[in-house]
DSSP file (Angstrom, degrees, kcal/mol; ACC not computed):
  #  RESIDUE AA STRUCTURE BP1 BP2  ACC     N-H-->O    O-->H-N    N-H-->O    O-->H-N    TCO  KAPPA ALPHA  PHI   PSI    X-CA   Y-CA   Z-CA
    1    1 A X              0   0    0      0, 0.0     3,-0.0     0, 0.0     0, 0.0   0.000 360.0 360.0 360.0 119.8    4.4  -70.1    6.3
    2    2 A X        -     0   0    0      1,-0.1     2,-0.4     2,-0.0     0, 0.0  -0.161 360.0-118.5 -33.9 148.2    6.8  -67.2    7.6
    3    3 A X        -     0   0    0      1,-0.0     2,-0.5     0, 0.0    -1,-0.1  -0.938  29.0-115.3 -82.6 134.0    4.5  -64.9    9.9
    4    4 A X        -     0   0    0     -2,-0.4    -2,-0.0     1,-0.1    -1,-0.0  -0.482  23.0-144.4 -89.3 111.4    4.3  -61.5    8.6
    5    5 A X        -     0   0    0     -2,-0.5     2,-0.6     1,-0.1    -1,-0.1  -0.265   2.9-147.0 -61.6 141.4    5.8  -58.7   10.6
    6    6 A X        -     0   0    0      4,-0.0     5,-0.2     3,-0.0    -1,-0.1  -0.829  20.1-152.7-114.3 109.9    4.1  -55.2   10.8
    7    7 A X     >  -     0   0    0     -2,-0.6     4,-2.1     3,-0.1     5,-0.3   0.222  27.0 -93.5 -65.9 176.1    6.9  -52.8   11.1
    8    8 A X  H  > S+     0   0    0      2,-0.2     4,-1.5     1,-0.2     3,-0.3   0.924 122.7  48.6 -38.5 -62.8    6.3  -49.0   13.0
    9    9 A X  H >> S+     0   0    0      1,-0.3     4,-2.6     2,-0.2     3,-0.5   0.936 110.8  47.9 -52.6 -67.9    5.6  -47.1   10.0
   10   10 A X  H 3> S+     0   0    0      1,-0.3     4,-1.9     2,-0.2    -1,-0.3   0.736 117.0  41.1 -53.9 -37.6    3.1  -49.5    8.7
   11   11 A X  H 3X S+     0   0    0     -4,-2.1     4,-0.6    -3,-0.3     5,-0.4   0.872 109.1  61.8 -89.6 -29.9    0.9  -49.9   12.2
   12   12 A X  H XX S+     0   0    0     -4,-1.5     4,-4.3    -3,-0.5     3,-1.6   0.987 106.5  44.7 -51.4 -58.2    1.4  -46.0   12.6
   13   13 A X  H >< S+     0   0    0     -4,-2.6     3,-0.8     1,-0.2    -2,-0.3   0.987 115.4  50.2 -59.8 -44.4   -0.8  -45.7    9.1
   14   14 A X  H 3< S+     0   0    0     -4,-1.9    -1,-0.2     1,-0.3    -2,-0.2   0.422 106.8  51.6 -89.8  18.0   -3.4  -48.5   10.4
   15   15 A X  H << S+     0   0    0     -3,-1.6     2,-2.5    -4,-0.6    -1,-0.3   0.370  88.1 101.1-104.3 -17.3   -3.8  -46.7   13.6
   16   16 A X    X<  -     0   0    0     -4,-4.3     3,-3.0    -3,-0.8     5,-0.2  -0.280  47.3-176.9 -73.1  79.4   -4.6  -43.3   11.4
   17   17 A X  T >> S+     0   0    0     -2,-2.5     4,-1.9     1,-0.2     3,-1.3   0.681  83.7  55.3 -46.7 -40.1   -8.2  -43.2   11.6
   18   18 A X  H 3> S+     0   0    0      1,-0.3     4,-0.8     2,-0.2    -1,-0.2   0.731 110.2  55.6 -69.8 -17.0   -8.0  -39.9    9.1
   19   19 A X  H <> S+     0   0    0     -3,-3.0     4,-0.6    -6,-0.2    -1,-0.3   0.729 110.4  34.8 -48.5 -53.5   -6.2  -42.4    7.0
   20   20 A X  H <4 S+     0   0    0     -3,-1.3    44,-0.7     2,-0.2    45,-0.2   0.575 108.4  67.9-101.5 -29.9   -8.5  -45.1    6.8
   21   21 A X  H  < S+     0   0    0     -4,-1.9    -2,-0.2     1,-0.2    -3,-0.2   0.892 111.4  33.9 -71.2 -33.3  -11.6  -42.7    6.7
   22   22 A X  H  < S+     0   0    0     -4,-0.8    -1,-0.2    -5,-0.2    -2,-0.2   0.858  83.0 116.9-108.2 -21.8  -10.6  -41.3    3.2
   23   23 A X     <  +     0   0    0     -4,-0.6     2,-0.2    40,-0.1    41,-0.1  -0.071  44.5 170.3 -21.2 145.9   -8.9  -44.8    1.7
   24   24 A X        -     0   0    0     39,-0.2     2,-0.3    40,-0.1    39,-0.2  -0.580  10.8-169.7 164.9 116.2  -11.8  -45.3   -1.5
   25   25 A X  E     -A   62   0A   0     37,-5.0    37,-0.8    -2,-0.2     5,-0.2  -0.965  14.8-128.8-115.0 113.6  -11.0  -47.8   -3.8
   26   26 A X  E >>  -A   61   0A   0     -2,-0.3     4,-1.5    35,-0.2     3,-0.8  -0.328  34.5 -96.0 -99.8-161.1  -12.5  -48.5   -7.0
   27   27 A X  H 3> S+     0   0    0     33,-3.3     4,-0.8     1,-0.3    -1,-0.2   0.586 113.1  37.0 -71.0 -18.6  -13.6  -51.6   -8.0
   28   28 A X  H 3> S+     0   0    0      2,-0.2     4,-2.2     3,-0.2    -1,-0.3   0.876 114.2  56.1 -89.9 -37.9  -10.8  -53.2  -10.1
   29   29 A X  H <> S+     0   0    0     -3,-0.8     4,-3.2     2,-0.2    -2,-0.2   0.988 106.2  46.6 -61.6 -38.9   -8.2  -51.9   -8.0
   30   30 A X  H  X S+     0   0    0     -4,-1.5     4,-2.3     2,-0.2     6,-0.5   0.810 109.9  62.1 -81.6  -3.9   -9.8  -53.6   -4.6
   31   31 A X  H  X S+     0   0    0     -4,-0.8     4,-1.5    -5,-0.3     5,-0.3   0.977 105.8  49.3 -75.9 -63.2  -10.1  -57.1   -7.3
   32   32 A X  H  < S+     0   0    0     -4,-2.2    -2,-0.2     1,-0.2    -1,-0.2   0.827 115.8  39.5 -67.7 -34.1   -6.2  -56.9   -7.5
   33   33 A X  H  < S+     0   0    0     -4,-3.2    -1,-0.2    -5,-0.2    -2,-0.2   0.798 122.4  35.0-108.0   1.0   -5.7  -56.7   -4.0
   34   34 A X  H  < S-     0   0    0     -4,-2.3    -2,-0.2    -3,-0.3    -1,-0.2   0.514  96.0-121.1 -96.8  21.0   -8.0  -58.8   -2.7
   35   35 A X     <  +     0   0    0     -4,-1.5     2,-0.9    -5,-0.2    -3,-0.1   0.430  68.1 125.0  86.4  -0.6   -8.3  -61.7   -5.1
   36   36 A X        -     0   0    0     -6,-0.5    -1,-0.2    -5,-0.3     5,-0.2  -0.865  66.1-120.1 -94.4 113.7  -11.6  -61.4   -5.7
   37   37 A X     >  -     0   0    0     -2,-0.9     4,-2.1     1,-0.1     3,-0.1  -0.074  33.2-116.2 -70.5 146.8  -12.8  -61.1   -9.7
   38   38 A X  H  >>S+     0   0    0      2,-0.3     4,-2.8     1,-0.2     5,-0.6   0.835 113.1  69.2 -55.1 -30.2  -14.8  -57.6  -10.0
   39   39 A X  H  >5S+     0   0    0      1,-0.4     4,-3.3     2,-0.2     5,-0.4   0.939 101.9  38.7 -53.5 -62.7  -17.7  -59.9  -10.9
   40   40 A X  H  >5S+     0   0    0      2,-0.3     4,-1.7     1,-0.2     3,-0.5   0.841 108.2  54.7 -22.7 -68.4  -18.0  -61.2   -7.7
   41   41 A X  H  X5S+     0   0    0     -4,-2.1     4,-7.4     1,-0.3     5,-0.2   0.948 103.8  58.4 -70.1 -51.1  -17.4  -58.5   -5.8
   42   42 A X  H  X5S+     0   0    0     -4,-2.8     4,-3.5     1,-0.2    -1,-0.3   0.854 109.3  56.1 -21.8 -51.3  -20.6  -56.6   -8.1
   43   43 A X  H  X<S+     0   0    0     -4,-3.3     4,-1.1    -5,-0.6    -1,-0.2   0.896 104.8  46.6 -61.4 -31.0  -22.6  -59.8   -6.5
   44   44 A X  H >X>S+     0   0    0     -4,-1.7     3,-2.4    -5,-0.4     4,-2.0   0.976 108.4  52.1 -68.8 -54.1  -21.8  -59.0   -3.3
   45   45 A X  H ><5S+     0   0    0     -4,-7.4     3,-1.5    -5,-0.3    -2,-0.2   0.993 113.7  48.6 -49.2 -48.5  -22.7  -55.5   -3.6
   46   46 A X  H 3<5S+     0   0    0     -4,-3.5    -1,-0.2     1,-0.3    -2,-0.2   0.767 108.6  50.0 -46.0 -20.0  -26.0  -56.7   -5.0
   47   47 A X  H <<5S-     0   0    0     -3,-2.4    -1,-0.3    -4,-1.1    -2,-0.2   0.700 113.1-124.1 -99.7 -27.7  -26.6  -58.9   -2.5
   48   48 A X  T <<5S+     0   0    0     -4,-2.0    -3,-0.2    -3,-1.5     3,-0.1   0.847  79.2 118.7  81.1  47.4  -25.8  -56.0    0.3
   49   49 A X  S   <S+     0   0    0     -5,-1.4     2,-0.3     1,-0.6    -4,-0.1   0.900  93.4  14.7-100.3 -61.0  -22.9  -58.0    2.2
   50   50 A X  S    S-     0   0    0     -9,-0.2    -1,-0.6    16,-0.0    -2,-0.4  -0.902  74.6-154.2-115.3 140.4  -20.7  -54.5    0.9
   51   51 A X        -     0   0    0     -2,-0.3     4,-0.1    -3,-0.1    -6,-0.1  -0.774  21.9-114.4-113.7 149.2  -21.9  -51.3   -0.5
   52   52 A X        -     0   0    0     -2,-0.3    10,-0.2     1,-0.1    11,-0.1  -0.221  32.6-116.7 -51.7 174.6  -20.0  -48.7   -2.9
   53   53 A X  S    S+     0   0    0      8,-0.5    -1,-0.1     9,-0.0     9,-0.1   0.926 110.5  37.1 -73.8 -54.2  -19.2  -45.2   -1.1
   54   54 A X        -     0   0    0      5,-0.3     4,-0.0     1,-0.1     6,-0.0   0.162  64.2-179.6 -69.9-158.4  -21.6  -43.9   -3.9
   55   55 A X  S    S+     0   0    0      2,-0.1    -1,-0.1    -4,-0.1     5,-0.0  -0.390  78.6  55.2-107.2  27.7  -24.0  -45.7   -4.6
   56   56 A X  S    S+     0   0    0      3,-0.1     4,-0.0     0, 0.0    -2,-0.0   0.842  88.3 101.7 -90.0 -37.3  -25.7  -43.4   -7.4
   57   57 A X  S    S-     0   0    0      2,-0.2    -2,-0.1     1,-0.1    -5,-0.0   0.051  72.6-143.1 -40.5 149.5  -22.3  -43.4   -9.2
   58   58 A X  S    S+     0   0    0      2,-0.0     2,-0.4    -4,-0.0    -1,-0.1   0.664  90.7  75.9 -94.6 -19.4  -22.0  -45.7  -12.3
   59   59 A X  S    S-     0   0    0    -33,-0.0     2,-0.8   -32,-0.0    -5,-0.3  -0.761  84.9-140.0-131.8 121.2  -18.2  -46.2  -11.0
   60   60 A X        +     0   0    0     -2,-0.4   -33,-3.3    -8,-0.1     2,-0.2  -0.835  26.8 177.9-107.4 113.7  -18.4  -48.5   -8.1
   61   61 A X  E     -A   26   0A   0     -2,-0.8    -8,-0.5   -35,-0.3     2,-0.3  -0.642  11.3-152.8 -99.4 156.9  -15.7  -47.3   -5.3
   62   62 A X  E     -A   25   0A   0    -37,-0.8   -37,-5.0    -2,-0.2     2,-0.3  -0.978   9.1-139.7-144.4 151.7  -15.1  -49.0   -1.5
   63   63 A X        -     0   0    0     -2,-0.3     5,-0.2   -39,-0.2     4,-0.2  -0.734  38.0 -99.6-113.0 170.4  -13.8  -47.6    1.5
   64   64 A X  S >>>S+     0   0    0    -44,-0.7     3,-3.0     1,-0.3     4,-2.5   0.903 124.4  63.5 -57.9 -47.6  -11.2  -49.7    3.9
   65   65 A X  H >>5S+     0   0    0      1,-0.3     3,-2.2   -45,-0.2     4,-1.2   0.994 110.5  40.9 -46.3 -48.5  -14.2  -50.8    6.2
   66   66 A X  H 345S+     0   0    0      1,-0.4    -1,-0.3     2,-0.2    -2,-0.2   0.644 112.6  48.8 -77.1   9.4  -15.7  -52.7    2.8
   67   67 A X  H <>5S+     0   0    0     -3,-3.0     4,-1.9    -4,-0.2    -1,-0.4   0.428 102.8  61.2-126.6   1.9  -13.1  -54.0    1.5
   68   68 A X  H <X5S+     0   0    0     -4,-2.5     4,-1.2    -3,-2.2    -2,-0.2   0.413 105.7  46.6 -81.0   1.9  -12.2  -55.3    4.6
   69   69 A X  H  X<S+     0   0    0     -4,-1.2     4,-1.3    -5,-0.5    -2,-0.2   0.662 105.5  61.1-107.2 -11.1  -15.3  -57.4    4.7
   70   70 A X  H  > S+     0   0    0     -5,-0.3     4,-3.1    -4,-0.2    -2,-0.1   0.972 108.0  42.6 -72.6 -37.6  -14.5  -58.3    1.3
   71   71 A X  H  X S+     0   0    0     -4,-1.9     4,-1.2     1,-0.2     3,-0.2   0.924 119.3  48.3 -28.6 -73.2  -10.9  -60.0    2.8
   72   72 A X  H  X S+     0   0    0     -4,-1.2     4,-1.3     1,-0.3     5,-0.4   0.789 110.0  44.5 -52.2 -48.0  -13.0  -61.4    5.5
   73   73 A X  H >X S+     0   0    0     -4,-1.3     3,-5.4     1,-0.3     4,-4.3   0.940 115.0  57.8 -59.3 -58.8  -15.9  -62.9    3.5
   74   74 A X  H 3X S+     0   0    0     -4,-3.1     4,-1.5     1,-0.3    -1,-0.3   0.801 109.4  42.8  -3.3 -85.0  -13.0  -64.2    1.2
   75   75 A X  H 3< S+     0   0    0     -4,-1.2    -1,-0.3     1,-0.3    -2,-0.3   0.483 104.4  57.4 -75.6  12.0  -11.6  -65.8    3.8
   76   76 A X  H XX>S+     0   0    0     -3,-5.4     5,-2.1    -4,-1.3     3,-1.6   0.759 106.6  53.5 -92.4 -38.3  -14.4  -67.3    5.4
   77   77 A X  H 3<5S+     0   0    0     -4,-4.3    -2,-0.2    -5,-0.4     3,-0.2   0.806 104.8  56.4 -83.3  10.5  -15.3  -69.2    2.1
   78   78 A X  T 3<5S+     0   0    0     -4,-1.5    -1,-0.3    -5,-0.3    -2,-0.2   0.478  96.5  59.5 -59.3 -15.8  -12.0  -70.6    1.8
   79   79 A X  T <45S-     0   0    0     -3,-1.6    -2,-0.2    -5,-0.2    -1,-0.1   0.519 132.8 -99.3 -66.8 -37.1  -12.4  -71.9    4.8
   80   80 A X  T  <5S+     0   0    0     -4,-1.1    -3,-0.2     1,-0.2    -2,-0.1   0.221  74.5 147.8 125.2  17.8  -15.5  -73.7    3.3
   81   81 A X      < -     0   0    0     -5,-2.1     2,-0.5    -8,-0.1    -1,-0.2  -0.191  51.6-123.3 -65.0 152.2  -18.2  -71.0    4.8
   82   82 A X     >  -     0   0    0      1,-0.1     4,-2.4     4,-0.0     5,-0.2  -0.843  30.9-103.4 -98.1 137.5  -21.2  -70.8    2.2
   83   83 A X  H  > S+     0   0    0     -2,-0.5     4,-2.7     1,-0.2     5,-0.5   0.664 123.0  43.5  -7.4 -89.0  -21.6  -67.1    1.1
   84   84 A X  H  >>S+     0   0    0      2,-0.2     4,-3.0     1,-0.2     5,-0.5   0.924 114.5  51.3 -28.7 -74.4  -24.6  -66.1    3.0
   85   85 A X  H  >5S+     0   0    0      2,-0.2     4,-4.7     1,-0.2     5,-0.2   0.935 116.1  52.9 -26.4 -70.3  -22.9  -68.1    6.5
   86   86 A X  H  X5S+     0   0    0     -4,-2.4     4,-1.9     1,-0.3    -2,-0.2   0.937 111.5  36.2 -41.3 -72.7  -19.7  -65.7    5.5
   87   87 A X  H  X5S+     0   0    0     -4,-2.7     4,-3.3     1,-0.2    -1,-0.3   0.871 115.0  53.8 -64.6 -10.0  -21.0  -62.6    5.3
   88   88 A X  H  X5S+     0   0    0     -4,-3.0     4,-1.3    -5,-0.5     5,-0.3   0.993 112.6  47.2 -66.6 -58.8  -23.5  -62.9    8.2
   89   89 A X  H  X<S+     0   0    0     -4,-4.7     4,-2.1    -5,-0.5    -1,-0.2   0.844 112.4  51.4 -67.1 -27.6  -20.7  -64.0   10.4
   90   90 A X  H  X S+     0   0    0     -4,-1.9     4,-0.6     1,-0.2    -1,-0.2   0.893 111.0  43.1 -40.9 -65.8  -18.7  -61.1    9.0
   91   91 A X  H  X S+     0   0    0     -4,-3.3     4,-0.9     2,-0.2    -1,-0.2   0.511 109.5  62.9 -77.0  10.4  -21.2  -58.3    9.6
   92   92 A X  H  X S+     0   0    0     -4,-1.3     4,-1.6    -5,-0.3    -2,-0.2   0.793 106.6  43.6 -49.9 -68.1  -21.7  -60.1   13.1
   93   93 A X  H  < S+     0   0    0     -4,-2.1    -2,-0.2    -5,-0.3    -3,-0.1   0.550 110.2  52.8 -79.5  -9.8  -18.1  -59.3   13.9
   94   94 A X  H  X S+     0   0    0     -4,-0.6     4,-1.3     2,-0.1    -3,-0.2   0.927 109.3  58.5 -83.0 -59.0  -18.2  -55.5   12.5
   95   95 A X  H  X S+     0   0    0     -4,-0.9     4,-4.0     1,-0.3    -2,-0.2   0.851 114.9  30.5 -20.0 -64.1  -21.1  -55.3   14.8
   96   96 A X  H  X S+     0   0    0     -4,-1.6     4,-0.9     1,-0.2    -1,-0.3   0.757 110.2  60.2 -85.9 -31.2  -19.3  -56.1   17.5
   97   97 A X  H  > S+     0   0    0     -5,-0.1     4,-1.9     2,-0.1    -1,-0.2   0.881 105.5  57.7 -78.9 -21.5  -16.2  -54.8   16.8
   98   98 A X  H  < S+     0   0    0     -4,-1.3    -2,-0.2     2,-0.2    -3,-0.1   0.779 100.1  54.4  -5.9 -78.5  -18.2  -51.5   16.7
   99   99 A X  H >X S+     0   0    0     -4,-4.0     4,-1.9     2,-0.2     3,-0.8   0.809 107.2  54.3 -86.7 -34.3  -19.6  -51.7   20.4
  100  100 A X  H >X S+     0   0    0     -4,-0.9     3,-1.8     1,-0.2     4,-0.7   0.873 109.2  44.1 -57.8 -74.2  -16.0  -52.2   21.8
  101  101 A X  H 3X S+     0   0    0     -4,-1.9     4,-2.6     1,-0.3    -1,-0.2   0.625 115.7  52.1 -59.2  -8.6  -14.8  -49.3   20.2
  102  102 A X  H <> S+     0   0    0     -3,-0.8     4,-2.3     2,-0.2    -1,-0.3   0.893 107.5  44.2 -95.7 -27.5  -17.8  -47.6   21.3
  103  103 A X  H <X S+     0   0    0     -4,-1.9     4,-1.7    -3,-1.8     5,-0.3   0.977 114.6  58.7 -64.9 -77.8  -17.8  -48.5   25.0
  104  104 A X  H >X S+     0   0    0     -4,-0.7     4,-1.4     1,-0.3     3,-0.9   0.568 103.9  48.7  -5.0 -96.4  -14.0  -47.5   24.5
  105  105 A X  H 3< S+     0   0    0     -4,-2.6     3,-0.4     1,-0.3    -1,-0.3   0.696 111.7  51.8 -18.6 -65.8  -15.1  -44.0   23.3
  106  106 A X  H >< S+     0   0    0     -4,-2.3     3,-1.3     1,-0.3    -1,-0.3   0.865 110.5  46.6 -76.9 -31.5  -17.4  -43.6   26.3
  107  107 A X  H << S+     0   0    0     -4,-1.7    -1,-0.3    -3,-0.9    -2,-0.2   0.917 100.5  58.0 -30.5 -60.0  -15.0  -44.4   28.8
  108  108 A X  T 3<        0   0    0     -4,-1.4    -1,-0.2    -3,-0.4    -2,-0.2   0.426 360.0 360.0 -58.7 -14.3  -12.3  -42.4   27.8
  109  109 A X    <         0   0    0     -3,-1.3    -1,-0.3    -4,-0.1    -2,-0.1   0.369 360.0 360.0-106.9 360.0  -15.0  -39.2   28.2
């Protein structure tokens, strides 16, 4: 499989934290782009591996952070990870990707 290049433009938008902050997707759109049937993704939420932005709203929406844990989870059970194992290890790695950025922050001050 070709590797997939990320050109200027495209890494410019996924370094634009004001960018990412307002991404909110709802729930059928982020089932077409990640692969996951809505149903599923509803389980997840239930389960609290990913939350809506609302979650009072009858219309269930995601921001980039959650639907990037939906990718991830994805791809950890494709991998053969059992749900639970997936997301754990997922929020594990948000955790952690987290405290870098945060030690980052306090450096830079």
């Amino acid at each position: 499989m070709e590797e997939k290049k990320i050109n200027a433009a495209d890494m410019n938008i996924l370094m634009d934290l004001d960018f990412l902050v307002s991404v909110i997707v709802a729930i059928g759109e982020v089932a077409n782009i990640t692969g996951v049937p809505q149903r599923k993704i509803r389980y997840w939420d239930e389960k609290g591996y990913i939350e809506p932005v609302d979650k009072e709203s009858t219309y269930r929406q995601y921001d980039y952070l959650n639907i990037k844990r939906i990718v991830l989870i994805k791809e950890l059970l494709d991998e053969g990870f059992t749900l639970e194992t997936a997301a754990k290890k997922v929020i594990e790695r948000c955790i952690k990707v987290e405290e870098v950025f945060l030690r980052l922050k306090n450096q830079a001050k």
